[in-house]
ROLOFI-379750 format. One record per residue: x, y, z of N, C-alpha, C, O in turn. Coordinates in steps of 0.02 Angstrom, whole numbers, plus 32768, in hexadecimal, padded with zeros to 4 digits. Example, Ala and Ser with C-alpha at 12.3 -4.5 7.8 and 13.67 -1.06 7.14 Angstrom:
REM residues 2
REC   nu   nv   nw  cau  cav  caw   cu   cv   cw   ou   ov   ow
REC 8294 7EE4 8186 8267 7F1F 8186 8294 7F5B 8186 82C8 7F5A 81A7
REC 8282 7F90 8162 82AC 7FCB 8165 8285 8002 818A 829E 8039 8192
//
This chain:
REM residues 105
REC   nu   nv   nw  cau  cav  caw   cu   cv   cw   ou   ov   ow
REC 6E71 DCDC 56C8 6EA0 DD11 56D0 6EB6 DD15 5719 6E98 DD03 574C
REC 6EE4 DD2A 5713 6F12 DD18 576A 6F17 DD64 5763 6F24 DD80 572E
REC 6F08 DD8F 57B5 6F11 DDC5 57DF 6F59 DDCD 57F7 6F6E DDA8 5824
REC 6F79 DDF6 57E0 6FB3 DDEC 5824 6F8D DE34 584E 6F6A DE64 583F
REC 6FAE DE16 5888 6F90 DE51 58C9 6FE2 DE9E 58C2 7013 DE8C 58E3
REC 6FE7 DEC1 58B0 700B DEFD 58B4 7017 DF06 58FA 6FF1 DF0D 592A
REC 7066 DF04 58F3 7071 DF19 595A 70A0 DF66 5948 70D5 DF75 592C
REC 706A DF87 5969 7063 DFE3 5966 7076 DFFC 59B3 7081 DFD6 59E1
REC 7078 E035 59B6 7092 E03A 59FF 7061 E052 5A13 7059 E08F 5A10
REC 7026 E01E 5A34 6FDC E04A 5A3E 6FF9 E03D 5A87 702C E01E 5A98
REC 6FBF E065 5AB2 6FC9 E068 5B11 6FF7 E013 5B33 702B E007 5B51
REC 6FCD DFF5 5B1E 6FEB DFBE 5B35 7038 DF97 5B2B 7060 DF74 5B4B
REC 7032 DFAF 5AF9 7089 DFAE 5AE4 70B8 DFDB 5AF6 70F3 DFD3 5B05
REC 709E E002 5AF2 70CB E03D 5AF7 70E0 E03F 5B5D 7111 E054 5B7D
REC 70A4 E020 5B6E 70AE E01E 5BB9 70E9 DFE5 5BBD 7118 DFF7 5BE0
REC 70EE DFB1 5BA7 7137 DF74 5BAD 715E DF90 5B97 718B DF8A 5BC1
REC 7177 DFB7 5B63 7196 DFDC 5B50 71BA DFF5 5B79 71EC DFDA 5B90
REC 71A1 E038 5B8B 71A7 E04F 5BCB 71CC E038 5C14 71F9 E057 5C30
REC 71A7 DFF1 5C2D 71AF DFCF 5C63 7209 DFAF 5C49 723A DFB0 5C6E
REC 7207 DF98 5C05 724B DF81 5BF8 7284 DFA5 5BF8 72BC DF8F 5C00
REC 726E DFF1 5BEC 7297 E013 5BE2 72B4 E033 5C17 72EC E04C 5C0F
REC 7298 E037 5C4D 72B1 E03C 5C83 72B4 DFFF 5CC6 72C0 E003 5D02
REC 72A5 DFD2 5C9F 72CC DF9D 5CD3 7303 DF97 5CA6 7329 DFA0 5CD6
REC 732E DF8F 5C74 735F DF96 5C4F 7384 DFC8 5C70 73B2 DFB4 5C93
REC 7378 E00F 5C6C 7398 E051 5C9D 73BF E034 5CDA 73FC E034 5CE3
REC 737E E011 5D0D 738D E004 5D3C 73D7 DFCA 5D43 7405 DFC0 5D6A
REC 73C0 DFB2 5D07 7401 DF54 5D2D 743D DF6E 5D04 7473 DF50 5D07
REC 7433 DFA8 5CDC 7480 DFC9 5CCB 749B DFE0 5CEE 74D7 DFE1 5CE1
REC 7487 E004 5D37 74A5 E01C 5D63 74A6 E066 5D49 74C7 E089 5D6F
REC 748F E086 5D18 74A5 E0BB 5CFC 748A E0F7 5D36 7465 E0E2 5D62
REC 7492 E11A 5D37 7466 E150 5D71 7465 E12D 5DA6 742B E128 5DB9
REC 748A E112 5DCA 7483 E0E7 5DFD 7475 E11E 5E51 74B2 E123 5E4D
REC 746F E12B 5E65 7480 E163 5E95 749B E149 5EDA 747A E11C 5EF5
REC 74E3 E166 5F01 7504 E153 5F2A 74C3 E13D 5F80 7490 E15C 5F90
REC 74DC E10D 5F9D 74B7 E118 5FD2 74D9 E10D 6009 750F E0F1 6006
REC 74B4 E12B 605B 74E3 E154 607D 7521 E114 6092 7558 E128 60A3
REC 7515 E0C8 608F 7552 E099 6096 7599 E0A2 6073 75D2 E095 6087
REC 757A E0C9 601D 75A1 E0C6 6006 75C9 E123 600E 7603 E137 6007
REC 759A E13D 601A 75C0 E176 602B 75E2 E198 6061 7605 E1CB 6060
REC 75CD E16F 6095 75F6 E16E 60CD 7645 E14C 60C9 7673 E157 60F0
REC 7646 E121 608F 7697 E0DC 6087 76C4 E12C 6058 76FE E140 6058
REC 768F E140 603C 76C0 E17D 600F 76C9 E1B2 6041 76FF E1CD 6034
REC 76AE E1CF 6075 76C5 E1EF 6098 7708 E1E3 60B1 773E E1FF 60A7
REC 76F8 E1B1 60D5 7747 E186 610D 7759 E188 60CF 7771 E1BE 60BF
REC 7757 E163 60AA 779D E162 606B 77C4 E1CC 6060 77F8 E1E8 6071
REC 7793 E1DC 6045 77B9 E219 6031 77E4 E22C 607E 7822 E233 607D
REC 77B8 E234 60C7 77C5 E24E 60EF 7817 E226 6100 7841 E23F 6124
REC 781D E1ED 60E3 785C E1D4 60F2 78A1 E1E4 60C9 78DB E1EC 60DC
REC 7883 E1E5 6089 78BF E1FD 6059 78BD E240 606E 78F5 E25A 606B
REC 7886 E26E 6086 78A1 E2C0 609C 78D7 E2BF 60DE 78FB E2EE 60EB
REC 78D6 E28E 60FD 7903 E290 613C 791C E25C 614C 791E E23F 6183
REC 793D E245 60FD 7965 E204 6114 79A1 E213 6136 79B7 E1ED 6161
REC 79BF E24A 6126 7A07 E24F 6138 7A00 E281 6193 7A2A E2A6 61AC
REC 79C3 E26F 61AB 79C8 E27F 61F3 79B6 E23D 622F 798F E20E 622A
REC 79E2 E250 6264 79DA E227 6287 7988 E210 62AA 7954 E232 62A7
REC 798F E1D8 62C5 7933 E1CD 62DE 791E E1E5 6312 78E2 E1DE 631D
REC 7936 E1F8 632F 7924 E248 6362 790D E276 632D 78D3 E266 6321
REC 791D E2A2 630C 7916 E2D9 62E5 78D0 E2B2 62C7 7897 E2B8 62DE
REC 78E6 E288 628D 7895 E26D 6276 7864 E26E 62A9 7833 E293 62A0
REC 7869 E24A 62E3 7833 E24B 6321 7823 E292 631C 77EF E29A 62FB
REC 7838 E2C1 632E 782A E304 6341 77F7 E315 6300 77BB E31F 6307
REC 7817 E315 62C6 7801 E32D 6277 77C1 E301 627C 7790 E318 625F
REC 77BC E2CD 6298 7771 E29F 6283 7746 E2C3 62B6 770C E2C9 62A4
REC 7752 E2D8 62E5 7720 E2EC 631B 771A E339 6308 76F0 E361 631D
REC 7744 E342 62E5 774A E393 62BA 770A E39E 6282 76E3 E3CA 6271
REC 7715 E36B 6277 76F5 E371 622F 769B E35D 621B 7682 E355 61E3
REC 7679 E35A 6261 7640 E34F 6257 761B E369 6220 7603 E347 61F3
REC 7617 E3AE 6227 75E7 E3C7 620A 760F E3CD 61BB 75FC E3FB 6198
REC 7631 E3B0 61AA 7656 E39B 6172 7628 E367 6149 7605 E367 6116
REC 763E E331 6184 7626 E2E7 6173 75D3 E2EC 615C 75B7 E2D9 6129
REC 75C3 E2FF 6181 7576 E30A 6188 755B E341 6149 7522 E337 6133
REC 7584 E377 612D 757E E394 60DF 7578 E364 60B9 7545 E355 609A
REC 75BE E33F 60B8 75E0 E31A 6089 759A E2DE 606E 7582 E2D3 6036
REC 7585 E2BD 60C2 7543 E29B 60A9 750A E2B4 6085 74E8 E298 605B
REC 7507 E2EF 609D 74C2 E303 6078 74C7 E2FE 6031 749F E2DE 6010
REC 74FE E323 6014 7511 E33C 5FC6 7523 E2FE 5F9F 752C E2FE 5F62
REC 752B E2BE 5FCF 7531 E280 5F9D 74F9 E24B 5F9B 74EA E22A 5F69
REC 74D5 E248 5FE6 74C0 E20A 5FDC 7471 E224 5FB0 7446 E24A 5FC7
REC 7470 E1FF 5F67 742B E210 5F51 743A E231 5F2B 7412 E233 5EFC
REC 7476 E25D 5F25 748A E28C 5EF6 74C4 E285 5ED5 74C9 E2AF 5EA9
REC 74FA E259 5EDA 7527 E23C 5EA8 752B E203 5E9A 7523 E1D9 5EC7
REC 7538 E1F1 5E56 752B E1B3 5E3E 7565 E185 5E5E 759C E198 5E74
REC 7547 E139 5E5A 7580 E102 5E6E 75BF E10A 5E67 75EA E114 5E91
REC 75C4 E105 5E20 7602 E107 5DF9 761F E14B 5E09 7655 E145 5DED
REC 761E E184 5E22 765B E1A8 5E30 765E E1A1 5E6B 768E E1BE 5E83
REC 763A E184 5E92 764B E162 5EDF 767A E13C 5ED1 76B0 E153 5EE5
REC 7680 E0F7 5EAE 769C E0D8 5EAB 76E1 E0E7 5E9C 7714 E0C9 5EAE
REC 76D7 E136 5E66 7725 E153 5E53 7745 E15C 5E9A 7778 E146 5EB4
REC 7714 E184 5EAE 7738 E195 5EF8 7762 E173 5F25 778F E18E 5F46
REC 774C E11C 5F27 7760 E0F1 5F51 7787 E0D0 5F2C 779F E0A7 5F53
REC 77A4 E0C6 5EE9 77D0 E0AC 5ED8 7802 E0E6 5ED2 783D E0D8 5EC5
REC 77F0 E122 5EDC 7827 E13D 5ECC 7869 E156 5F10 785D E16D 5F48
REC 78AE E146 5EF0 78E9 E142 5F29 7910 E194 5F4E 792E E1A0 5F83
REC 78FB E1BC 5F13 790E E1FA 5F2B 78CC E227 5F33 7894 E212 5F26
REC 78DA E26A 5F4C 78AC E2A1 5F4A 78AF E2B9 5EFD 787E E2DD 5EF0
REC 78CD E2B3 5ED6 78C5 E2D8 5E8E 789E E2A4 5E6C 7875 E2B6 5E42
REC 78A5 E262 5E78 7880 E237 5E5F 783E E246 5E6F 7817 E235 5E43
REC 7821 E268 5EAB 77F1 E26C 5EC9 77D5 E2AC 5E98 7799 E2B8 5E94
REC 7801 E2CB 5E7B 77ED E30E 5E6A 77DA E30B 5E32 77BA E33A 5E1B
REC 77EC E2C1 5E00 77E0 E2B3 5DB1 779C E28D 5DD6 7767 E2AA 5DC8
REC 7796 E25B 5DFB 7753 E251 5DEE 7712 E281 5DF0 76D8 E272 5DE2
REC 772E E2C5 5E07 76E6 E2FC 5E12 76F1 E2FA 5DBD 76C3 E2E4 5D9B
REC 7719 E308 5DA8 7714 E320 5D66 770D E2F9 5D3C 7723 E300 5D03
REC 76E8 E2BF 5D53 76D2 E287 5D21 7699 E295 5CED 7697 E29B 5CAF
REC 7667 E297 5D27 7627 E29D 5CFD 7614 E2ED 5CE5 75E2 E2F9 5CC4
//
């Protein structure tokens, strides 16, 4: 008489399981979270479509204006918004475009 061995989800399984299921998570990119390289390129990006139509004097002034802006802006993204609406951010050509990617997720 031949045994087959039953594959049950005892500790040991259930631990690969596990390990697959979130290295899977991981290489989807899904939950990815922005980091500060990438949230610094979405800053300058937005900060440029907000003052494209001023001369580069005025921007100069507005960038040296805007520290404690820049420095919010980092905290509330890097670690705390995902890739992908970063990425909305930086592909996107207008400020309203900018305004559908908040309202993505």
């Amino acid at each position: 008489m031949i045994r087959r061995k039953t594959v049950g989800l005892n500790s040991r399984n259930s631990k690969y399981l596990a390990v697959l299921v979130i290295g899977l998570v991981g290489l989807s990119g899904c939950n990815r979270m922005a980091d500060e390289e990438l949230c610094e390129r979405a800053y300058q990006h937005i900060f440029e479509l907000k003052n494209s139509d001023q001369p580069e004097s005025v921007k100069k002034v507005k960038a040296d204006q805007s520290t404690d802006t820049h420095l919010e802006f980092l905290k509330a993204c890097v670690g705390k918004e995902s890739e992908e609406r970063i990425q909305c951010f930086l592909s996107s050509t207008t400020t309203h475009a900018i305004s559908e990617c908040k309202n993505a997720e």
